[in-house]
C-alpha positions, -999 to 999 in steps of 0.1 A, spaced: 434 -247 356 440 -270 331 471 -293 334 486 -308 305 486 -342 318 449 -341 320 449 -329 283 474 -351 272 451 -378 292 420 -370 275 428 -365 238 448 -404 243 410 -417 256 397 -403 226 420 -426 204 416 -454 222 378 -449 214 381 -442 180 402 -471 174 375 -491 192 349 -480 170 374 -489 139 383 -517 150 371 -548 122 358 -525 102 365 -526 63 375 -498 42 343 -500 24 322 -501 57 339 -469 65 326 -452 33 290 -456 45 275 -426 42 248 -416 70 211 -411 52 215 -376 71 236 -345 66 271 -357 81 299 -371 66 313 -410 70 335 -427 94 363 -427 71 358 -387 68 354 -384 108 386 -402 116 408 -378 90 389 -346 103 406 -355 135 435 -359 122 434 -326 107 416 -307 140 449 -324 161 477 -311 130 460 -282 142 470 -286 179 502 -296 172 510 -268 148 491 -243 179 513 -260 198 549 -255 173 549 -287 164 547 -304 128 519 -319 119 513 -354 102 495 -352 74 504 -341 39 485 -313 19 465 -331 1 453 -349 30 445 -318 48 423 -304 25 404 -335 16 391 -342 55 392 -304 60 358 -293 78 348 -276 43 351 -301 22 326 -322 4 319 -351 19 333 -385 9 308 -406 -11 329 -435 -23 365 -450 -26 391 -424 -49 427 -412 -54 419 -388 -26 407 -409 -2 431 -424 20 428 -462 37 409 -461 74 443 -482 88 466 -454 76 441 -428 93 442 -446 122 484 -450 121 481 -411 114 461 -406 146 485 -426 166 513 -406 156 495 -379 161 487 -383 193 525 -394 204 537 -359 189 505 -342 207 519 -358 236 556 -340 233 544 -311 220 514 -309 252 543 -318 278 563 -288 269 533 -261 263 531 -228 283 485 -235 283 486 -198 301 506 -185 270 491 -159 244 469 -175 214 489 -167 188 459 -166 167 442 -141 188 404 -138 184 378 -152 210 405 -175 231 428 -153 253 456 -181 257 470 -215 245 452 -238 269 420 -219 263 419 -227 221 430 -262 233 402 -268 254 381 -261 226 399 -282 197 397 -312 227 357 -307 227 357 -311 190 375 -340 191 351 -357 219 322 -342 196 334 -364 165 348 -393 185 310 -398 196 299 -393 163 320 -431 155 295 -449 174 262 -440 152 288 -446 118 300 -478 131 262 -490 136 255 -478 101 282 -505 89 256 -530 109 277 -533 141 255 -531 166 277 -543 194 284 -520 221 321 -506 222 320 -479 249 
C-alpha cells in the first residue's frame, strides 16, 4: 500500500536531483536543445512543475504556477528553442519546484491515497493516479542528467 510519507519521500529525492543537475548551470546552458526529439533542460524543469500543479490540484491544493506558465511547459507544447517573453529563468523554475514540493508535502500529508480519482478513467483511486504522476516525474528527472552533459558537464551528480 502506498504511504504518503514514502510519496512525500520520493517526489523531495527527485528535487534534490534536479536541483543537482541545475546546479551552476546558466540560463543559456539550459536552453540547449538536444540534437534529438526532446525538449531542453529549461523545458524539463517547468514540465515538472506543471505535472506536480497537477498533484497538488488532484490533491485540492493550489498550484504554483500562473497560466501562462502552464501552458508554455505544458506536455503539448512546442519545444523551447531560445530565450523569449515566455520563457521563464531556470532559478525561478527551480524556486517554483521548491514551493511546489513544500505545498505537495501538505497537501500529501492530509490525502485519503485509497480515495476515488476524481477524474475517473484508468486509475481507480487517488494514490493510484499519484503513483503514476511520481513515475513521470522520476522519468524527467533522469532525463536532467543527458541535458546537463549537453551544456558540457560531464561531471557525475548522481
Amino acid at each position: 500500500m502506498l504511504k504518503t510519507d514514502d510519496v512525500v519521500r520520493d517526489f523531495e529525492r527527485n528535487r534534490q536531483i534536479i536541483h543537482a543537475q541545475c546546479d551552476g548551470l546558466s540560463q543559456d546552458e539550459s536552453l540547449i536543445q538536444p540534437p534529438f526529439r526532446g525538449n531542453c533542460l529549461n523545458w524539463t524543469v517547468g514540465h515538472l512543475v506543471v505535472h506536480r500543479d497537477k498533484i497538488l490540484r488532484l490533491l485540492g491544493a493550489e498550484g504554483v504556477l500562473d497560466e501562462t506558465t502552464f501552458d508554455r511547459y505544458n506536455g503539448e507544447s512546442d519545444p523551447i528553442t531560445g530565450d523569449g517573453p515566455d520563457v521563464r529563468q531556470l532559478a525561478d523554475l527551480l524556486s517554483a519546484l521548491d514551493e511546489s514540493q513544500a505545498r505537495l508535502t501538505t497537501a500529501v500529508a492530509a490525502a485519503d491515497l485509497e480515495a476515488p480519482n476524481p477524474g475517473g478513467g484508468k486509475f481507480a483511486t487517488v494514490g493510484a493516479r499519484l503513483h503514476f504522476l511520481y513515475f513521470h516525474d522520476t522519468y524527467h528527472t533522469g532525463q536532467t542528467e543527458l541535458l546537463r552533459s549537453l551544456a558540457g558537464r560531464t561531471d557525475k551528480v548522481i
